[in-house]
C-alpha positions as CSV (number, residue, x, y, z in Angstrom):
1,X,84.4,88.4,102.7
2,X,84.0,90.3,99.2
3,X,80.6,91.3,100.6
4,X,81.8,92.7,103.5
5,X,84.7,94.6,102.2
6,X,81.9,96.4,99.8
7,X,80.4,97.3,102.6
8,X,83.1,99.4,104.5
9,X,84.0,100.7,101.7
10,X,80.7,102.4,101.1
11,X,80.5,103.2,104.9
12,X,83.8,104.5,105.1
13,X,82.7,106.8,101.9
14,X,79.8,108.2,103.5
15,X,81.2,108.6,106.8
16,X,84.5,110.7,105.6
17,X,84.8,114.0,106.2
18,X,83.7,116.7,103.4
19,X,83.1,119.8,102.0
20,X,79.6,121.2,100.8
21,X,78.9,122.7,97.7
22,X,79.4,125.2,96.0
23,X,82.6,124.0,94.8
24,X,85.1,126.5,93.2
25,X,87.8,126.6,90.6
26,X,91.0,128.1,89.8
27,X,93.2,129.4,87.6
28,X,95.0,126.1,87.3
29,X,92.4,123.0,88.9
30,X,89.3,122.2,88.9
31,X,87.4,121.2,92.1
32,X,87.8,117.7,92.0
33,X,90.2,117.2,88.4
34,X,92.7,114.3,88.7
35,X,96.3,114.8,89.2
36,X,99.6,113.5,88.5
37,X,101.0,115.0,91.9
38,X,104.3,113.6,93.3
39,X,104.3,111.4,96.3
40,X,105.2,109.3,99.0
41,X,102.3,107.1,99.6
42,X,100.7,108.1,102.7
43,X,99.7,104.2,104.4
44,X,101.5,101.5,105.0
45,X,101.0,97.8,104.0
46,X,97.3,96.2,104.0
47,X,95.9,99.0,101.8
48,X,92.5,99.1,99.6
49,X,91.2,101.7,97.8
50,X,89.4,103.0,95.0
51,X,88.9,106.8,93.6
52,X,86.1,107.3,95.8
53,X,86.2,111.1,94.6
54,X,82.8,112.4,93.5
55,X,81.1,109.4,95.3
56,X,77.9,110.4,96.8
57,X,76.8,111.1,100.3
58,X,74.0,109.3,102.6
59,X,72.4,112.8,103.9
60,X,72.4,115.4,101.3
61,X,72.3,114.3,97.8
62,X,74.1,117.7,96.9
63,X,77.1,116.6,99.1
64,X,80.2,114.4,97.3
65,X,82.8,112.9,98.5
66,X,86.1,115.2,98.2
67,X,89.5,112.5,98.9
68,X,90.3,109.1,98.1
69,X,89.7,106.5,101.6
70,X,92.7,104.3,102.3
71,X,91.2,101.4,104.1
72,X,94.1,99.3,106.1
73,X,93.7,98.0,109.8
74,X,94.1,100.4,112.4
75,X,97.4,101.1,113.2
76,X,98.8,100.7,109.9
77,X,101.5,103.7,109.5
78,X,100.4,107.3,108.1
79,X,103.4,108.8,106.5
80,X,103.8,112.4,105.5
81,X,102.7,112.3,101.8
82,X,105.4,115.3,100.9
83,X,108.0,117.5,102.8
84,X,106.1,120.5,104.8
85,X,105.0,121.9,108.1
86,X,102.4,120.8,110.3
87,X,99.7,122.9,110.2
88,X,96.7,121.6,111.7
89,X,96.1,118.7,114.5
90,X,92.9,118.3,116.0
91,X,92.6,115.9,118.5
92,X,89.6,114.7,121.2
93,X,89.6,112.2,124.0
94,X,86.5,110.6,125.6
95,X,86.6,111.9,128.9
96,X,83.5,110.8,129.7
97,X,82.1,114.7,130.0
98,X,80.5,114.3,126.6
99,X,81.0,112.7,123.2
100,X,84.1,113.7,121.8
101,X,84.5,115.6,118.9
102,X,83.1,114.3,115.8
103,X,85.6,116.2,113.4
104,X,88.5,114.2,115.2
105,X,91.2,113.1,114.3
106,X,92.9,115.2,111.9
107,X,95.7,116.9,110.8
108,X,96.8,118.7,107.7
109,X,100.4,119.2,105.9
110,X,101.4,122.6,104.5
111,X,104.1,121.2,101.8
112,X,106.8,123.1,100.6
113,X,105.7,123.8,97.4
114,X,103.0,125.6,98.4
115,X,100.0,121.7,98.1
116,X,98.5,120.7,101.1
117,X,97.9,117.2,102.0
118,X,95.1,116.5,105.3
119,X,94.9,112.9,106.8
120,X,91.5,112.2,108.7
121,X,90.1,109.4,110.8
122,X,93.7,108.9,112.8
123,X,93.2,106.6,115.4
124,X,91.6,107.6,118.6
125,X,91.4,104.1,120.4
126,X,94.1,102.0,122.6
127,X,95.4,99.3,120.2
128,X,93.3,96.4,120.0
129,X,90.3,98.5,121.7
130,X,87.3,100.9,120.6
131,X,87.5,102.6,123.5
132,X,88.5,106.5,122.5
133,X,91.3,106.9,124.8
134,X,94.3,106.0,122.6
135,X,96.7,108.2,120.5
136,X,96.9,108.0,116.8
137,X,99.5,110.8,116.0
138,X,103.2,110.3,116.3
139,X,105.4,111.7,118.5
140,X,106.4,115.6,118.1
141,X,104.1,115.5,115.3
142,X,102.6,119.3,116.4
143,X,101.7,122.7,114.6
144,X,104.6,124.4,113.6
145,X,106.7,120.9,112.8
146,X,108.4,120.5,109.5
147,X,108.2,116.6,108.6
148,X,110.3,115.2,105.2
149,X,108.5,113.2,102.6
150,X,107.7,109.7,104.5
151,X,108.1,110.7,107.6
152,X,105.9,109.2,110.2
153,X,103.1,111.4,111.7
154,X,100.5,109.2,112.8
155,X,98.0,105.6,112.4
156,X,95.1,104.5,110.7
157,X,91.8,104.7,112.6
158,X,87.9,104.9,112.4
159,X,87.9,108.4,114.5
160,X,85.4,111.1,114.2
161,X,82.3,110.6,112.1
162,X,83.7,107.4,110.8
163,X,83.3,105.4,114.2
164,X,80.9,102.7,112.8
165,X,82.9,101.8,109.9
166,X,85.9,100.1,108.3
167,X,89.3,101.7,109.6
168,X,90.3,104.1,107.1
169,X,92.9,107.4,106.4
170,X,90.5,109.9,104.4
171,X,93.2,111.1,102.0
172,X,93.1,114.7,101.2
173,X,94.9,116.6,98.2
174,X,94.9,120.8,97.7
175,X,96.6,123.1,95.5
176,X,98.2,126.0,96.2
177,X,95.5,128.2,95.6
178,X,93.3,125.4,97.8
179,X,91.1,123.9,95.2
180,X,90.7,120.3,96.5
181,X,91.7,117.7,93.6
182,X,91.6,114.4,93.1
183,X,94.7,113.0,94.3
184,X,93.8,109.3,93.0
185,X,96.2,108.7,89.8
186,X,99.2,110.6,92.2
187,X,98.6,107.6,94.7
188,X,98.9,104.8,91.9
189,X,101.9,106.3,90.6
190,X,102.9,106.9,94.2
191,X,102.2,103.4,95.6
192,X,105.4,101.9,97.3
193,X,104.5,98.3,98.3
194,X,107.2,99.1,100.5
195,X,106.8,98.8,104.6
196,X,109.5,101.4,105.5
197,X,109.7,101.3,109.5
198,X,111.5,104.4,110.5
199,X,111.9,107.5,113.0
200,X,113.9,110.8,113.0
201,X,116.9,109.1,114.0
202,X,118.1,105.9,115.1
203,X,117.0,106.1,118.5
204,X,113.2,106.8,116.8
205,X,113.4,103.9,114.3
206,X,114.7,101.8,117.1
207,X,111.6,102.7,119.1
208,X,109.1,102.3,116.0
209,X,110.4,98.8,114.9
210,X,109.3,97.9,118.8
211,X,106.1,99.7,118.3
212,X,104.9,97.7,115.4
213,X,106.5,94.4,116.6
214,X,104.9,94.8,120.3
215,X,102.1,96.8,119.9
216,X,100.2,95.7,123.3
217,X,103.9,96.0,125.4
218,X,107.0,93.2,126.8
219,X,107.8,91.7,129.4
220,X,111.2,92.0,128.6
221,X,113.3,95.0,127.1
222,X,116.9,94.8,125.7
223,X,118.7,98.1,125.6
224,X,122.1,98.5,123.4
225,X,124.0,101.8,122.5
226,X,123.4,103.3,119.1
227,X,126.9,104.4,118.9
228,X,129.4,101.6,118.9
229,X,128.4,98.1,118.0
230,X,130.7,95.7,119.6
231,X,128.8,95.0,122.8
232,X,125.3,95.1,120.8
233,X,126.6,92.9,117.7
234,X,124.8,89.1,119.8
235,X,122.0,90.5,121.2
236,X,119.8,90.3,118.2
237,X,119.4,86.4,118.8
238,X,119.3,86.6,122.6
239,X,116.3,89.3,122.4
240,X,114.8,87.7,119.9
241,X,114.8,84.5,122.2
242,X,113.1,86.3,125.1
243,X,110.1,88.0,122.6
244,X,112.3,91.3,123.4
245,X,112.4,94.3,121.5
246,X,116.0,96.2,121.1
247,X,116.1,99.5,121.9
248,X,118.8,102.1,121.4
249,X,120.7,104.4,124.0
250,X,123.4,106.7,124.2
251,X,126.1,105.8,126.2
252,X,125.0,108.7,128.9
253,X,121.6,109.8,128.0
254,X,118.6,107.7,127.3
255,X,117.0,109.8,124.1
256,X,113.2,110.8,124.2
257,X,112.0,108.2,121.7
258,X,113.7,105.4,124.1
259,X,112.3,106.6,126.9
260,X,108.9,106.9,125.6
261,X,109.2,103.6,124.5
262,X,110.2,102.1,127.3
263,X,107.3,103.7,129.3
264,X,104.8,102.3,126.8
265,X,106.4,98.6,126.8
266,X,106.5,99.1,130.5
267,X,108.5,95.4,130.8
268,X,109.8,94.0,133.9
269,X,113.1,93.2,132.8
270,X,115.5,95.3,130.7
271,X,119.0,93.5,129.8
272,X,121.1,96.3,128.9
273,X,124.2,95.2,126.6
274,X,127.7,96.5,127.6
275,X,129.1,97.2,130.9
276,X,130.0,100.9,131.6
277,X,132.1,101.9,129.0
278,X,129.4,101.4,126.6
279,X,126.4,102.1,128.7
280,X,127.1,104.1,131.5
281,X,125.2,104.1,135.5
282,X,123.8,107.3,134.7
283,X,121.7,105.7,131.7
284,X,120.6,102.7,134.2
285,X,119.9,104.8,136.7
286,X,117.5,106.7,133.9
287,X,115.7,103.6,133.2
288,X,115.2,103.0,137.0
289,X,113.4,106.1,137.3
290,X,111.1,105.5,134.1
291,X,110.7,101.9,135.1
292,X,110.7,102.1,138.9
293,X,109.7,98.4,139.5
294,X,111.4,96.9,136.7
295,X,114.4,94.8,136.5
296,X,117.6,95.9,135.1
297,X,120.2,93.4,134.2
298,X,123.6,94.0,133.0
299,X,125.1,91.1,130.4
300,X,128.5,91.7,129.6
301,X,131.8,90.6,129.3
302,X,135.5,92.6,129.2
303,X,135.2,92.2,125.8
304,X,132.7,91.8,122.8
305,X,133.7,87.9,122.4
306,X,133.3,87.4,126.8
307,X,129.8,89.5,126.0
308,X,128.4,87.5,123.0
309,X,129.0,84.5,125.3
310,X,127.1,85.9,128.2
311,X,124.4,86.5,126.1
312,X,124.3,83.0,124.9
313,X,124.6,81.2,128.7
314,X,122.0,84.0,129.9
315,X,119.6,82.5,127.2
316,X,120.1,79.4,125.3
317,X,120.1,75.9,126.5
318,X,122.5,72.8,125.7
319,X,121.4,70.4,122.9
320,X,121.2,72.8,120.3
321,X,121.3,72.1,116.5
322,X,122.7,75.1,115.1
323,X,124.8,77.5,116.2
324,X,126.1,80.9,113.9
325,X,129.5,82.5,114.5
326,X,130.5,85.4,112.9
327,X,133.9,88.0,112.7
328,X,133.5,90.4,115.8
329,X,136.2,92.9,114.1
330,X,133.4,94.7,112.2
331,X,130.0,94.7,111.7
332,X,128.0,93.6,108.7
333,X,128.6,89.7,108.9
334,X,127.6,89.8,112.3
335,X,124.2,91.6,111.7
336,X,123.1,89.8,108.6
337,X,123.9,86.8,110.4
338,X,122.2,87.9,113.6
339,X,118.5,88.1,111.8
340,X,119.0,84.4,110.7
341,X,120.0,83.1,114.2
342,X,116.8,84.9,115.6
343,X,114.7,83.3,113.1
344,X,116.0,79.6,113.5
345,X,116.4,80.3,117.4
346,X,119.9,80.3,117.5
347,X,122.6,82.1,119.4
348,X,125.5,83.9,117.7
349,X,129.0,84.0,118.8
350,X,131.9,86.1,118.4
351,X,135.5,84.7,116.6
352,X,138.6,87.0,115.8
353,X,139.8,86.6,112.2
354,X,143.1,85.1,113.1
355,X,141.7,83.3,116.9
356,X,139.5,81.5,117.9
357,X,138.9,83.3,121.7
358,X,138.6,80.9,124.7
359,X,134.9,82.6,125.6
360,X,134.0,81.2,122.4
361,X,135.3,77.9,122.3
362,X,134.0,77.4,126.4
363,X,130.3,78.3,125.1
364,X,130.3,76.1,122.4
365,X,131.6,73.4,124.4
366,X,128.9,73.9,126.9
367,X,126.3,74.1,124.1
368,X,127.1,71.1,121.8
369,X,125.6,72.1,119.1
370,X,125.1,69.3,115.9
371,X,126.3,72.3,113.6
372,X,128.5,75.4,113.4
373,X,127.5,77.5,110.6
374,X,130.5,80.3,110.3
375,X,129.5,83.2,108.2
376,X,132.3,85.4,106.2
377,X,135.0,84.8,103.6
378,X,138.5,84.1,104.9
379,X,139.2,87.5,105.1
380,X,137.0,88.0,107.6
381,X,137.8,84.3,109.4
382,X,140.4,82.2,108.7
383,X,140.8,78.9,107.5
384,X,142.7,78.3,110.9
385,X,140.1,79.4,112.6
386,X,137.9,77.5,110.9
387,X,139.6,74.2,111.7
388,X,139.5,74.7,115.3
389,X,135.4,75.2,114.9
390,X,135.6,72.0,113.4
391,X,136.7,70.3,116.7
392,X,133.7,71.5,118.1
393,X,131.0,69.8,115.8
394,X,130.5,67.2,113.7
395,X,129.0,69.4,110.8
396,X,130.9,72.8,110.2
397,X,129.9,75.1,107.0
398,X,131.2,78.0,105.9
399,X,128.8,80.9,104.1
400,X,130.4,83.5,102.3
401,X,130.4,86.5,99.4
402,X,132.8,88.6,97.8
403,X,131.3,91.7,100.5
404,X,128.9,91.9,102.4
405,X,126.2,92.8,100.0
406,X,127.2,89.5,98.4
407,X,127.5,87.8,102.0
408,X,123.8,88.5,102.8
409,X,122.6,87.4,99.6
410,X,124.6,84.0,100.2
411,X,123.3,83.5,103.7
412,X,119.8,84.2,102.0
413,X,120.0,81.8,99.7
414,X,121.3,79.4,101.8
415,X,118.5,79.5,104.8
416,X,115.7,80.6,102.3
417,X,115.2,77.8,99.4
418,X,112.3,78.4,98.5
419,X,110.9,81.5,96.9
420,X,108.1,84.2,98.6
421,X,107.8,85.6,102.1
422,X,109.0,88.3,103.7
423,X,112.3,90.3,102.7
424,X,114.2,92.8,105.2
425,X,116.3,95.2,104.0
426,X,118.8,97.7,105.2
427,X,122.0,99.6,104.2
428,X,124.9,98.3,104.7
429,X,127.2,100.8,106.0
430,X,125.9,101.5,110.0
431,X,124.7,99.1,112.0
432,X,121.9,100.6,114.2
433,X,118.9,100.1,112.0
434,X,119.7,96.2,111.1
435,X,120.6,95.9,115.1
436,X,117.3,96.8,116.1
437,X,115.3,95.6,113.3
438,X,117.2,92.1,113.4
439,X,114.4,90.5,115.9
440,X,112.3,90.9,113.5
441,X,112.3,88.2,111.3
442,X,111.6,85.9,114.2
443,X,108.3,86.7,114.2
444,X,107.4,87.2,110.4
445,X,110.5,84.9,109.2
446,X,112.4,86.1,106.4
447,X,116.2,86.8,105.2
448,X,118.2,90.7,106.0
449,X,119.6,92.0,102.7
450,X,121.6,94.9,102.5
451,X,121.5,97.9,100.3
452,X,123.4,100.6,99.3
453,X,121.9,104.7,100.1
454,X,120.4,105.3,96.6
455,X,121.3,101.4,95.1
456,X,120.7,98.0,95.3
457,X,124.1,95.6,94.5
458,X,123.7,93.3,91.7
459,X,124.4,90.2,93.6
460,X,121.3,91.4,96.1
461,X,119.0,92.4,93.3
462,X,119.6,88.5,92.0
463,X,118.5,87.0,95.4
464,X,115.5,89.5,95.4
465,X,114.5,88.2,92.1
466,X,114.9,84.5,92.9
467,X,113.0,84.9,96.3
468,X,110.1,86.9,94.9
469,X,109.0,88.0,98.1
470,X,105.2,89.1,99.1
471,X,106.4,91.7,101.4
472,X,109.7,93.9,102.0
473,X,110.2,95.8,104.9
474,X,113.1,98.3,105.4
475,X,114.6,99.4,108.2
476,X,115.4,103.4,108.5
477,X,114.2,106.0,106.9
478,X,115.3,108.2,103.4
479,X,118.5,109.4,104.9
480,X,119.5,105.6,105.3
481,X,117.7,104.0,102.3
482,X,116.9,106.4,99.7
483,X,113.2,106.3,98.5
484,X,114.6,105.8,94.6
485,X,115.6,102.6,96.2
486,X,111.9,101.7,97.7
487,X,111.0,102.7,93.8
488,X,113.7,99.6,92.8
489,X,112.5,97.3,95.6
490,X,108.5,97.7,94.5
491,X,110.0,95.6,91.5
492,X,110.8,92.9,92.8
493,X,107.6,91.9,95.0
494,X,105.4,89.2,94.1
């Protein structure tokens, strides 16, 4: 394996693109001098590299090598390195008139302070192909665009002259007066070992948590509104059940990063949370005409408990062993809790603080499980409460913290014993981001901790240190978790 990873790393040298010599200087650089340039790192996870600056070429001994290669699978994320405007995209399909064009695919970054980052080799195939006809830059990622630092514009690929080699981003750093430097100590000093899964809004982070969770489409699709979360707060578990991703609406208009989505996933069911007051006709009769032969299922009750129920009947069986119940007055308990009951397979239902409501109590009657773990302080569900769970299973527990920083530590440390793994993280004061991203840890398992904007709570920064995880993902961009946080959060990994 070492001798193969040499290998691309010497192809993907020679095949990156470059610049021929002569090479000038300015008043402030030298062509090719190492700088200590603030950034965001520009690649996801899975990244290798080396300052591959001043490396030789194959063809023309004259020629060197002007960036620094970022080898990572294809599809890895390509993040906007700084705050700017789009200034350059070149793309090229094969349309089978002619090869396409070798200098694809590539697009550069005017920043605001006058630097210019350029990102080459995007990817150019359909995931899981070679075949040229896929599409390896984001969404309204177009000349003329202002992007903030870490936004995402686009994915690793072996485009242009770098077909035949390891998949790569050919990293690209220029100063103001456009004297190409050597951008390799600014992405040490820059490196975030941090997978930040994100989109312009809520509706785009939504859509890019599916993306990289269902690259090759679903067969089914759940569909909750980003702007309340009573109807959403048990679908987590039920989608996570069904392999589905969640996606976000509004309750009268699907947004253009839904409906993109949905068109890629093309599934053949979509389960939409809520009845009309949260989700209204108009939005399913949207999805009918993105989706024409798809299945679209409401699941619902009159009320968030009568809801989280239906969800439950719809999709899990009698017999379980576990089953989560969390306060439905508010939100955080319920979504921390949610990305556990995906992972063990488990549904989640719905409790009052003061009542126990008869939807509840019918479901877990039908579903027998062995255990009842409720999740919350007695503030948030009372002892009486409680008790009556107790009548319903022969083992109940309670998991609780002083908030609900504290609460998701505790639920961490109780399902997560052992240390390493996978860490999710999201802020704790709106729920969209943790709704959508709660699936998630089905398929790479791993507790949901929640963070402040620009902090991370003591008792959270404990768990993190006790877990020592390999890998931390966070849901939602800088606006939601701050990237002094992802600085904090690098700490921590293994």
């Amino acid at each position: 394996m070492a001798a193969l990873l040499l290998v691309a790393l010497a192809l993907a040298t020679v095949a990156s693109a470059h610049h021929g010599p002569p090479y000038d200087n300015g008043s402030d650089h030298d062509f090719g001098e190492m700088v200590d340039y603030p950034l965001v790192f520009p690649v996801g996870l899975d990244i290798t590299f080396w300052d591959s600056f001043y490396s030789p070429r194959c063809c023309d001994p004259g020629e060197i090598h002007h960036a620094n290669d970022l080898m990572a699978p294809k599809m890895t994320p390509v993040y906007a390195a700084a705050s700017g405007t789009i200034k350059y995209v070149n793309w090229s399909r094969d349309t089978g008139q002619g090869p396409p064009d070798p200098s694809c695919c590539t697009l550069a970054i005017d920043h605001d302070d006058g630097w210019e980052s350029w990102y080459i080799h995007l990817n150019n195939d359909t995931p899981g192909t070679d075949d040229g006809q896929g599409w390896g830059i984001a969404p309204g990622i177009e000349p003329g665009v202002h992007v903030d630092a870490g936004q995402l514009i686009g994915w690793v690929g072996d485009s242009g002259n770098a077909e035949n080699t390891g998949s790569h981003l050919h990293y690209e750093l220029r100063d103001p007066e456009n004297i190409i430097v050597d951008p390799y100590q600014s992405l040490i000093d820059g490196q975030y070992r941090i997978d930040r899964v994100w989109g312009a809004n809520r509706y785009g982070t939504a859509a890019q948590i599916s993306f990289e969770n269902h690259p090759n489409g679903a067969d089914v699709v759940y569909i909750a509104t980003g702007t309340n979360h009573p109807d959403a707060l048990a679908g987590g578990p039920a989608a996570a059940h069904e392999d589905a991703p969640v996606l976000l609406v509004q309750p009268s208009v699907v947004p253009p990063e839904t409906e993109a989505e949905l068109d890629r996933l093309d599934p053949g069911l979509v389960v939409v949370l809520g009845g009309p007051e949260a989700i209204s006709d108009e939005v399913l009769d949207d999805v009918n005409s993105i989706l024409p032969a798809a299945t679209i299922e409401r699941r619902f009750g009159p009320t968030r408990y009568e809801t989280a129920a239906a969800l439950s009947a719809a999709v899990f069986a009698p017999g379980l062993d576990t089953v989560y119940v969390a306060s439905g007055e508010d939100f955080p308990d319920a979504l921390i809790t949610a990305s556990t009951a995906a992972r063990t397979d488990s549904p989640l239902l719905l409790v009052r603080h003061n009542e126990l409501p008869d939807a509840t109590a019918t479901e877990l009657e039908r579903l027998g499980p062995d255990r009842i773990v409720v999740v919350g302080s007695t503030t948030e569900i009372s002892s009486q409460v409680f008790d009556a769970l107790s009548q319903l299973a022969a083992d109940v527990q309670r998991i609780s913290g002083a908030d609900r920083y504290a609460t998701s530590a505790a639920l961490s440390a109780a399902s997560f014993p052992d240390p390493g793994g996978t860490v999710y993280i999201a802020i704790g004061t709106n729920f969209p981001d943790a709704l959508a991203g709660g699936p998630s840890s089905a398929l790479d398992p791993g507790p949901l901790l929640l963070v402040t904007t620009n902090s991370i709570p003591g008792v959270v920064g404990s768990e993190l240190a006790r877990l020592q995880p390999s890998r931390i993902v966070v849901f939602g961009g800088p606006a939601a978790v701050s990237n002094s946080v992802l600085a904090l959060l690098d700490a921590y990994l293994d």
